[in-house]
Backbone as XML, in Angstrom:
<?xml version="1.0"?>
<chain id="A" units="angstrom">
  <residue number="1" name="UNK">
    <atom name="N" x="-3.195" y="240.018" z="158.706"/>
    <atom name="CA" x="-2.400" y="239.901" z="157.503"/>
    <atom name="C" x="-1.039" y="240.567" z="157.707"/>
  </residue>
  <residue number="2" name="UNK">
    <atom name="N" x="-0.213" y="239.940" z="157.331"/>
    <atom name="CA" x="1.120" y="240.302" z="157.163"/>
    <atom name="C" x="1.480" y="241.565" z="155.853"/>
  </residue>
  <residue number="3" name="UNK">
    <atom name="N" x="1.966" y="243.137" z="156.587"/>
    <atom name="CA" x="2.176" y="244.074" z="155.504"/>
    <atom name="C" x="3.368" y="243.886" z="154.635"/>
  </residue>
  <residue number="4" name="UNK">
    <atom name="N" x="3.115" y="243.374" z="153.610"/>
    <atom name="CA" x="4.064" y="243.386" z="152.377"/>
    <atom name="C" x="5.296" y="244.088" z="152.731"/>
  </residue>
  <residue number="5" name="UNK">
    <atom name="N" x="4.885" y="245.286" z="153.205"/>
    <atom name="CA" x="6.186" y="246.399" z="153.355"/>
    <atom name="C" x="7.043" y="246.080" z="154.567"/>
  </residue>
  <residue number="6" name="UNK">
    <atom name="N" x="5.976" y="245.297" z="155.502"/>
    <atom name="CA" x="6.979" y="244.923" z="156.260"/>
    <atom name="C" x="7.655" y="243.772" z="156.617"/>
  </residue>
  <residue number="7" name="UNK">
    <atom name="N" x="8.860" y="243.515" z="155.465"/>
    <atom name="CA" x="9.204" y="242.308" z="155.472"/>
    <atom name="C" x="10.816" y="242.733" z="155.394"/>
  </residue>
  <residue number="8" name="UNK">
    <atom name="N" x="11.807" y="242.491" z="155.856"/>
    <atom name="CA" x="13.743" y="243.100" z="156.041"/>
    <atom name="C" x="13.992" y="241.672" z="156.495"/>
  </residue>
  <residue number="9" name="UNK">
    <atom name="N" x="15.185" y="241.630" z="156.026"/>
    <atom name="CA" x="16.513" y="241.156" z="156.247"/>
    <atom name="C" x="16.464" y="241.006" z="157.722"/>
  </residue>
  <residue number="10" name="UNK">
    <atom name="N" x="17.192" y="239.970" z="158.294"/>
    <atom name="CA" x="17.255" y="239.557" z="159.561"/>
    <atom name="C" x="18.496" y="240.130" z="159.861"/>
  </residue>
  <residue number="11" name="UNK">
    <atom name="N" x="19.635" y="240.091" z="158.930"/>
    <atom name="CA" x="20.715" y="241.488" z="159.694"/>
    <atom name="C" x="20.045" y="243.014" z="159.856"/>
  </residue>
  <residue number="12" name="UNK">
    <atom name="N" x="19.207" y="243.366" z="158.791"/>
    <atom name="CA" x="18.844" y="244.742" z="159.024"/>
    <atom name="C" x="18.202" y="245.049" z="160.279"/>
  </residue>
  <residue number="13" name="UNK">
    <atom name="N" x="17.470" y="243.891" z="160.777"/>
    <atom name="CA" x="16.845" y="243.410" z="162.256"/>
    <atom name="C" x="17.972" y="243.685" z="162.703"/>
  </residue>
  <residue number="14" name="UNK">
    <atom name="N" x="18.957" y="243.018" z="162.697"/>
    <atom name="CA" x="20.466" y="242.719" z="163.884"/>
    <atom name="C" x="20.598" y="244.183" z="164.363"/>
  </residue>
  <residue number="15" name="UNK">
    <atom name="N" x="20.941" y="245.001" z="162.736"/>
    <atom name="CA" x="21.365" y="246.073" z="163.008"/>
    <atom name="C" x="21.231" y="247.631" z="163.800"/>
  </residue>
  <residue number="16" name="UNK">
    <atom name="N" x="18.974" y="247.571" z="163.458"/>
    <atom name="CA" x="18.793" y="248.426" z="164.479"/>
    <atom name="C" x="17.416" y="247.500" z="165.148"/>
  </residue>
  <residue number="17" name="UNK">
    <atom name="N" x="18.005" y="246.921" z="166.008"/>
    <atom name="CA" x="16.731" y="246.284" z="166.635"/>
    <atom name="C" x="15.969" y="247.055" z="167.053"/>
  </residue>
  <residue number="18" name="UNK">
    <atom name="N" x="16.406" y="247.681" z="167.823"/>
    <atom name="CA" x="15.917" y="248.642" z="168.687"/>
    <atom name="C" x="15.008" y="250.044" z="168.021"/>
  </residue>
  <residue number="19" name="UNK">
    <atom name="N" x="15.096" y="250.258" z="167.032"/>
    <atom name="CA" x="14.262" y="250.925" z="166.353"/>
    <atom name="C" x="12.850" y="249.881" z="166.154"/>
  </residue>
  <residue number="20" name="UNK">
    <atom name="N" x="13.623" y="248.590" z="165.315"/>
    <atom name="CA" x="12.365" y="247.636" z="165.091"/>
    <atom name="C" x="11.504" y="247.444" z="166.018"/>
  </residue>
  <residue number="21" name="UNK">
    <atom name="N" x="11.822" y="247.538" z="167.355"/>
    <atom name="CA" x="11.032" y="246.693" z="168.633"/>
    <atom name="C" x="10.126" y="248.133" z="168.871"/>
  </residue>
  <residue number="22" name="UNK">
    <atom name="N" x="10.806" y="249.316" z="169.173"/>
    <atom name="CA" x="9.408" y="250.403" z="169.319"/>
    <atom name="C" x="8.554" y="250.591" z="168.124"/>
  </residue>
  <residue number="23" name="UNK">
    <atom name="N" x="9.328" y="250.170" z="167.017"/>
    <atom name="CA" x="7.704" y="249.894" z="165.255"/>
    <atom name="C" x="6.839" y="248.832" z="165.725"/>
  </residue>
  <residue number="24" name="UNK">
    <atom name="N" x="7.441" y="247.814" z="166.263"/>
    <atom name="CA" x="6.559" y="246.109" z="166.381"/>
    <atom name="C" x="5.986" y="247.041" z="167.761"/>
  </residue>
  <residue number="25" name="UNK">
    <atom name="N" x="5.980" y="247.561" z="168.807"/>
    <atom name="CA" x="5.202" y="247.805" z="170.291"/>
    <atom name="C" x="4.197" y="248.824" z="169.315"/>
  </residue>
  <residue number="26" name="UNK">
    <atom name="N" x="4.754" y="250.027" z="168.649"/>
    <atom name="CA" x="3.729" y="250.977" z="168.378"/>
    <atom name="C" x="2.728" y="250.448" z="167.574"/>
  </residue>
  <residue number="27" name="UNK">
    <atom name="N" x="3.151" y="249.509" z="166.401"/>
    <atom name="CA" x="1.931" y="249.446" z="165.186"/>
    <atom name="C" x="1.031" y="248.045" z="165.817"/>
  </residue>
  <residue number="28" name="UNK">
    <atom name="N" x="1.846" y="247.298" z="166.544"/>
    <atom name="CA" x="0.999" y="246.025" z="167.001"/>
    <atom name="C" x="1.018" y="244.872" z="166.081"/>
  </residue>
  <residue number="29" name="UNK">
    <atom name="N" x="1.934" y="245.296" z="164.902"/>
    <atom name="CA" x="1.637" y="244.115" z="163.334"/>
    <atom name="C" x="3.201" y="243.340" z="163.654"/>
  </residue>
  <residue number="30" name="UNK">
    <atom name="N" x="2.918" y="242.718" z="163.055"/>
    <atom name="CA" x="4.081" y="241.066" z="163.170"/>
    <atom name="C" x="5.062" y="242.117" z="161.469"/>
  </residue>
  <residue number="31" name="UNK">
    <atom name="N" x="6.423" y="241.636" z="162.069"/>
    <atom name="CA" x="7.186" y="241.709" z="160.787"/>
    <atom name="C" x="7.866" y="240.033" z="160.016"/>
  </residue>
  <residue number="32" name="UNK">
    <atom name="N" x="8.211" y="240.284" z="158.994"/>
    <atom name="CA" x="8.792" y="238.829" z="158.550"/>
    <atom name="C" x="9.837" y="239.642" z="158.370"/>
  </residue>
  <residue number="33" name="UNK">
    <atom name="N" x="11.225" y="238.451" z="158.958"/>
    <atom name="CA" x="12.512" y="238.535" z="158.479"/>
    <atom name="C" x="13.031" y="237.500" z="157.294"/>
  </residue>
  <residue number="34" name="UNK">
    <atom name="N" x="14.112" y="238.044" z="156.697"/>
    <atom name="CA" x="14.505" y="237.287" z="155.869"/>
    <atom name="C" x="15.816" y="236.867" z="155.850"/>
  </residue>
  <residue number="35" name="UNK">
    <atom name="N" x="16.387" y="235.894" z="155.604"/>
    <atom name="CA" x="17.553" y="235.260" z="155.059"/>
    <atom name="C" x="17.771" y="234.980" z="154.117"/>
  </residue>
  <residue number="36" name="UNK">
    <atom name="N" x="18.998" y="235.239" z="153.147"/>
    <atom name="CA" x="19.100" y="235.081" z="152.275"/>
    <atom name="C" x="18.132" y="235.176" z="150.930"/>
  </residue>
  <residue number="37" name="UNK">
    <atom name="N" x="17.369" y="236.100" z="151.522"/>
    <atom name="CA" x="15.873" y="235.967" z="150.437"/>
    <atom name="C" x="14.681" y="235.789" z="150.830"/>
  </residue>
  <residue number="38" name="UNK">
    <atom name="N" x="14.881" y="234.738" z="151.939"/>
    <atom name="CA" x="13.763" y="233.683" z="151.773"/>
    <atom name="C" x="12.570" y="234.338" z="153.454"/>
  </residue>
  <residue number="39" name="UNK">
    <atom name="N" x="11.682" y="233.956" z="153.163"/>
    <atom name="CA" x="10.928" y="234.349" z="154.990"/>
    <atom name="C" x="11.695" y="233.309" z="155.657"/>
  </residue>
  <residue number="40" name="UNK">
    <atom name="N" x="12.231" y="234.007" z="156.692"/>
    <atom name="CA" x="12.210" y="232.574" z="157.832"/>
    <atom name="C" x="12.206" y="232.818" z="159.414"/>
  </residue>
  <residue number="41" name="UNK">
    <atom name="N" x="11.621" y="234.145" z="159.624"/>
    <atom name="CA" x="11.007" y="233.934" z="161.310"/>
    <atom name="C" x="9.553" y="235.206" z="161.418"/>
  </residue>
  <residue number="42" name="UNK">
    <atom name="N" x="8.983" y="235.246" z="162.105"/>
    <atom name="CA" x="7.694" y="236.601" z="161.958"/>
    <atom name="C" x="8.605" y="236.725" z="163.908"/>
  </residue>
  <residue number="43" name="UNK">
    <atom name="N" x="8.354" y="238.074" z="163.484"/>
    <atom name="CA" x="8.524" y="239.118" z="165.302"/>
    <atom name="C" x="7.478" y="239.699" z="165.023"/>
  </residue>
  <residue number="44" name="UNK">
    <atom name="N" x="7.006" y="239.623" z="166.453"/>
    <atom name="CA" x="6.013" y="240.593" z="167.020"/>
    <atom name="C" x="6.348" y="241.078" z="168.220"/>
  </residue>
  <residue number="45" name="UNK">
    <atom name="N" x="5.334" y="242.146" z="168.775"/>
    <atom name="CA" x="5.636" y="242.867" z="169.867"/>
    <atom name="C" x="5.418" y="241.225" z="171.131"/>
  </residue>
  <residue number="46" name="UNK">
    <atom name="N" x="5.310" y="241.552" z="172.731"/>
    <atom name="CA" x="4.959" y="240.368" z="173.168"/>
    <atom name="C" x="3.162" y="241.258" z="173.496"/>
  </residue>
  <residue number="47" name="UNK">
    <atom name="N" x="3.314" y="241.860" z="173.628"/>
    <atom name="CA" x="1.796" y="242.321" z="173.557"/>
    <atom name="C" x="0.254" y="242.142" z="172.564"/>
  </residue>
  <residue number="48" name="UNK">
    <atom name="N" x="1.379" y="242.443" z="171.144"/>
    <atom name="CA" x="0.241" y="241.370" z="170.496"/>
    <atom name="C" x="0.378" y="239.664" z="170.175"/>
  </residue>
  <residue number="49" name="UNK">
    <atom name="N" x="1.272" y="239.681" z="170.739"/>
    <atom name="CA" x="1.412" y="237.689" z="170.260"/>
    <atom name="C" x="0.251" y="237.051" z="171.983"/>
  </residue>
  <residue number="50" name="UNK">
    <atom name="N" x="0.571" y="237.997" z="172.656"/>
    <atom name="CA" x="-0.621" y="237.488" z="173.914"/>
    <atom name="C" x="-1.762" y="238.105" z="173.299"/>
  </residue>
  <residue number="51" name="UNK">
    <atom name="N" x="-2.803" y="238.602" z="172.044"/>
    <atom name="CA" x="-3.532" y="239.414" z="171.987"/>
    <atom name="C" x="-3.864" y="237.909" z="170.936"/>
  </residue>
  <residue number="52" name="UNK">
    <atom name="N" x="-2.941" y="237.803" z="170.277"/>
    <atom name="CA" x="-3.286" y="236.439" z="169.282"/>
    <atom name="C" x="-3.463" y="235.370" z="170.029"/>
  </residue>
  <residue number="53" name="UNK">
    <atom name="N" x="-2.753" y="235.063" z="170.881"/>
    <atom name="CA" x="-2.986" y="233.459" z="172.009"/>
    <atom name="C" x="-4.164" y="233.831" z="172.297"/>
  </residue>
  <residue number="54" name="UNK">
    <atom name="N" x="-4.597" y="234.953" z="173.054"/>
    <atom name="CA" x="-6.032" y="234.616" z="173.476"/>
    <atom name="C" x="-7.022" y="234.843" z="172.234"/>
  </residue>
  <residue number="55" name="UNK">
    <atom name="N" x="-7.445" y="235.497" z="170.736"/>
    <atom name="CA" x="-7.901" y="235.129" z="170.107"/>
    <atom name="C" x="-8.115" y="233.702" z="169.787"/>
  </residue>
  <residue number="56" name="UNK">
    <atom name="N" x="-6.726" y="233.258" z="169.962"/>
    <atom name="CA" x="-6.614" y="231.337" z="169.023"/>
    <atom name="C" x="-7.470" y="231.006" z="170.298"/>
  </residue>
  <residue number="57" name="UNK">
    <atom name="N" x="-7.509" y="231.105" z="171.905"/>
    <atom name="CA" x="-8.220" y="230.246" z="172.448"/>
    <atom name="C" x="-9.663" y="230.783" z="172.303"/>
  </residue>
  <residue number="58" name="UNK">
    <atom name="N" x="-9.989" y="232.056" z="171.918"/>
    <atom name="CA" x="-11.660" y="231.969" z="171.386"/>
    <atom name="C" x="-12.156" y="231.162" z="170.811"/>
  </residue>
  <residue number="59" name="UNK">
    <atom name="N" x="-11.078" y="231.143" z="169.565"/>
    <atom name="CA" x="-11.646" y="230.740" z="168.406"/>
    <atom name="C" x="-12.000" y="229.155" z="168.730"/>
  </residue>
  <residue number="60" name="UNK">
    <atom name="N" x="-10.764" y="228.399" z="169.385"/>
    <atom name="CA" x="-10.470" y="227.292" z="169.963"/>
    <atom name="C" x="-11.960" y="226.649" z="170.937"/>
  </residue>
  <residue number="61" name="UNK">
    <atom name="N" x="-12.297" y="227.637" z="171.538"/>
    <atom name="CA" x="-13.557" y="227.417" z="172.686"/>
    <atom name="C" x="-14.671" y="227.040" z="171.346"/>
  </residue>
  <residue number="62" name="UNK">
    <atom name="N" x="-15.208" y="228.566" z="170.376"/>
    <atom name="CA" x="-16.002" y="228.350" z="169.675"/>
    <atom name="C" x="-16.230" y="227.139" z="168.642"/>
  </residue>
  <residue number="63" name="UNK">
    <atom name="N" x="-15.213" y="227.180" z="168.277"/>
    <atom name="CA" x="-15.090" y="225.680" z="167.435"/>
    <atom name="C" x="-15.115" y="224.186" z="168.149"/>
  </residue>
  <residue number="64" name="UNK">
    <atom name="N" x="-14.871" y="224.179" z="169.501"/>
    <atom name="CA" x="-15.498" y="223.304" z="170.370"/>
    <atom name="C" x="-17.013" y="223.177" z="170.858"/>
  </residue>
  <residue number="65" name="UNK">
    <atom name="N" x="-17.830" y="224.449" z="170.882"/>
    <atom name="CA" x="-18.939" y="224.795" z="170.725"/>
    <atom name="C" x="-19.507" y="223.819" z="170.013"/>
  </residue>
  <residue number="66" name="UNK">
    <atom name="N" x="-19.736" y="224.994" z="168.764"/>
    <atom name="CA" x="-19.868" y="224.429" z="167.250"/>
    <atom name="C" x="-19.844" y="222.576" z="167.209"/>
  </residue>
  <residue number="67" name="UNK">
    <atom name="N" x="-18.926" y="222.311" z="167.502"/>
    <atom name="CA" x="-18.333" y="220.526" z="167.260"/>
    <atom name="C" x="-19.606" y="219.722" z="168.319"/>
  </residue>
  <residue number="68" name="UNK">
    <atom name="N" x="-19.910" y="220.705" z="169.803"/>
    <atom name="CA" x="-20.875" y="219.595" z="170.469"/>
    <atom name="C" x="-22.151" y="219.845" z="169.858"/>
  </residue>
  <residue number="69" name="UNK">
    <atom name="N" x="-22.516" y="220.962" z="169.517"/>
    <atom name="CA" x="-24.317" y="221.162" z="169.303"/>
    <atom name="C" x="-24.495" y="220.690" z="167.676"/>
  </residue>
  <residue number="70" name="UNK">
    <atom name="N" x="-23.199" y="220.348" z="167.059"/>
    <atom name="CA" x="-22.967" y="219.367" z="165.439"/>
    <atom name="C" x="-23.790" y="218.136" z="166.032"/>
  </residue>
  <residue number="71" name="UNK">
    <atom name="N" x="-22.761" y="217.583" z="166.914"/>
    <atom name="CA" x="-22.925" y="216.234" z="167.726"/>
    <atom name="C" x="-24.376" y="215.879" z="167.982"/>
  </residue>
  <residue number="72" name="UNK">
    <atom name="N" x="-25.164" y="217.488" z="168.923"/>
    <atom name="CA" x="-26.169" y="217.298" z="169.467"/>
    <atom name="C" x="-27.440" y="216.748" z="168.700"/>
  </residue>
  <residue number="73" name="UNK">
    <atom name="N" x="-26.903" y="217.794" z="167.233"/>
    <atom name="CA" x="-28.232" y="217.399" z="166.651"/>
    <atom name="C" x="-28.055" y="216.223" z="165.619"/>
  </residue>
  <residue number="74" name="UNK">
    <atom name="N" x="-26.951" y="215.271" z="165.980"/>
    <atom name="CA" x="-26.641" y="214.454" z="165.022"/>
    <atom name="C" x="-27.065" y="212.830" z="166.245"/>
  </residue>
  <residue number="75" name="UNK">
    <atom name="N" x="-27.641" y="213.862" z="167.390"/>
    <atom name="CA" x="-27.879" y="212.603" z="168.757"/>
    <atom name="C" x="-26.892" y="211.772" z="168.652"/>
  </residue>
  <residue number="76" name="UNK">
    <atom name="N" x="-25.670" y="212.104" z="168.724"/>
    <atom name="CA" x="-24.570" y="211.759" z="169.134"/>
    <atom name="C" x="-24.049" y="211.983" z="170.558"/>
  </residue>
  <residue number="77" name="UNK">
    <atom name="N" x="-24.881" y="212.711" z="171.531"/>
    <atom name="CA" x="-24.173" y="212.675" z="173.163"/>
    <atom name="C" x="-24.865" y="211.697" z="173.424"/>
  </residue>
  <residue number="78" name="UNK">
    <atom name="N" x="-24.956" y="211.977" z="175.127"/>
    <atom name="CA" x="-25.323" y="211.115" z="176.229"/>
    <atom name="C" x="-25.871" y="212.173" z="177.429"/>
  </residue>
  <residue number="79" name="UNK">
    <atom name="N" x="-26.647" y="211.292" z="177.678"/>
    <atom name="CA" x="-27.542" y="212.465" z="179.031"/>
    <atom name="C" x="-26.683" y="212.936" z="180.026"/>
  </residue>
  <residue number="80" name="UNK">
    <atom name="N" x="-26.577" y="213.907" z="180.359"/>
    <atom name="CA" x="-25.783" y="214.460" z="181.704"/>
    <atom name="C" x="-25.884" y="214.050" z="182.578"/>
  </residue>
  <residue number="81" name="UNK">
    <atom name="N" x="-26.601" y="213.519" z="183.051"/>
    <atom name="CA" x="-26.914" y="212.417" z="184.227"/>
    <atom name="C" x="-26.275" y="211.130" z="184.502"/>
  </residue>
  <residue number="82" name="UNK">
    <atom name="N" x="-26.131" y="210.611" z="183.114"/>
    <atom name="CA" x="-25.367" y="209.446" z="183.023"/>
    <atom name="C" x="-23.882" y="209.271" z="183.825"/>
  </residue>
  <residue number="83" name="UNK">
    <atom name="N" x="-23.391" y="211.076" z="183.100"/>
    <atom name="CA" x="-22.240" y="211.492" z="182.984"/>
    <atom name="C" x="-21.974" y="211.689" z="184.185"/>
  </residue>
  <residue number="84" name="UNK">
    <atom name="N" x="-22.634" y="212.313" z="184.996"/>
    <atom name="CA" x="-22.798" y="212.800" z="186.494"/>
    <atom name="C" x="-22.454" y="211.514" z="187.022"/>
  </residue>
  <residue number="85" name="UNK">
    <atom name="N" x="-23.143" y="210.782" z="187.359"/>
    <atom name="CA" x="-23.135" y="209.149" z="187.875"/>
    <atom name="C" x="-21.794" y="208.304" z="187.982"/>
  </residue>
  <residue number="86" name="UNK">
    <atom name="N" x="-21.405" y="208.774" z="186.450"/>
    <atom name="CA" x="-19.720" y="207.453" z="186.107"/>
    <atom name="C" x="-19.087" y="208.319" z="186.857"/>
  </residue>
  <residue number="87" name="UNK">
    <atom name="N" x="-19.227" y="210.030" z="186.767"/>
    <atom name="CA" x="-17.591" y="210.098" z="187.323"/>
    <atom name="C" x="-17.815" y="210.440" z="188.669"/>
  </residue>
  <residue number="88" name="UNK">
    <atom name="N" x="-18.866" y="210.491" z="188.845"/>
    <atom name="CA" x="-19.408" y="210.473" z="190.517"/>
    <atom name="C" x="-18.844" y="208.565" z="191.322"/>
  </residue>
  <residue number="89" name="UNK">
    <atom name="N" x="-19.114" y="208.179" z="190.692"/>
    <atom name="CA" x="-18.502" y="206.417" z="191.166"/>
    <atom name="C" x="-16.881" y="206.349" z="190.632"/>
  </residue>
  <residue number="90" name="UNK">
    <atom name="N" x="-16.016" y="207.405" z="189.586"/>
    <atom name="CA" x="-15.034" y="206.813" z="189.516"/>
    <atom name="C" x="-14.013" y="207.636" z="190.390"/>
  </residue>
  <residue number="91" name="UNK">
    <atom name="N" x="-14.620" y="208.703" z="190.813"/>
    <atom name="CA" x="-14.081" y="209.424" z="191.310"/>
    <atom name="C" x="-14.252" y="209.370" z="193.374"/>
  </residue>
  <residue number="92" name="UNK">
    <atom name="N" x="-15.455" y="208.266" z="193.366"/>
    <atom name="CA" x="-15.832" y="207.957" z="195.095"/>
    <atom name="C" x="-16.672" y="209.177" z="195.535"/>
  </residue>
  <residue number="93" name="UNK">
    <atom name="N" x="-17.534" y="209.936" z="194.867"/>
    <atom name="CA" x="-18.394" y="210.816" z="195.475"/>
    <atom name="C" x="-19.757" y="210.665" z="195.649"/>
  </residue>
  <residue number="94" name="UNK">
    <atom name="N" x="-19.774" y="210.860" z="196.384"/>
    <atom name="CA" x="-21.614" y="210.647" z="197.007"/>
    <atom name="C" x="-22.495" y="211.640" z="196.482"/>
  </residue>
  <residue number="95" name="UNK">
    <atom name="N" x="-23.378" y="211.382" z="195.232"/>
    <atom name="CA" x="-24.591" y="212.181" z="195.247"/>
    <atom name="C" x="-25.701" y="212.496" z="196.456"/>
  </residue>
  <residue number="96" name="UNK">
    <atom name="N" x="-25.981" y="212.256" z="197.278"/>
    <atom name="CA" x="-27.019" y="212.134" z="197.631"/>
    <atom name="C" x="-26.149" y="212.584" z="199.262"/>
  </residue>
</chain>
């Protein structure tokens, strides 16, 4: 979640970045800047935005999970064997 409190002006950013960037490395939380009022970019450290990419690809794996054993019990695959076979012939490899 994004802290309420931490939401400034994108000049106030301009002005002391450099304060901002050791708050975004120490606390690890994303800030929103603003223009004219309005949100219009989130900074983070690069330490936690790689801490979020690899969460999103957990989550990404699990929800691929989830989606085949849906499938499975809806007997929606195909035997592994089958599978083995096509790309064993489309690919020119010899089982045996």
């Amino acid at each position: 979640m994004i802290n309420l409190e931490n939401i400034h002006a994108l000049s106030e950013f301009q002005r002391k970045s450099k304060d901002f960037i050791r708050k975004l490395k120490k606390s690890g939380k994303p800030a929103v800047l603003t223009v004219n009022g309005q949100a219009e970019v989130v900074v983070q450290s690069a330490e936690a935005y790689q801490k979020l990419l690899e969460s999103h690809e957990v989550l990404e794996t699990v929800r691929g999970i989830s989606r085949g054993l849906e499938q499975a019990k809806r007997c929606e695959g195909r035997p592994l064997r089958g599978l083995i076979q096509e790309l064993s012939r489309e690919h020119g490899i010899s089982l045996k």
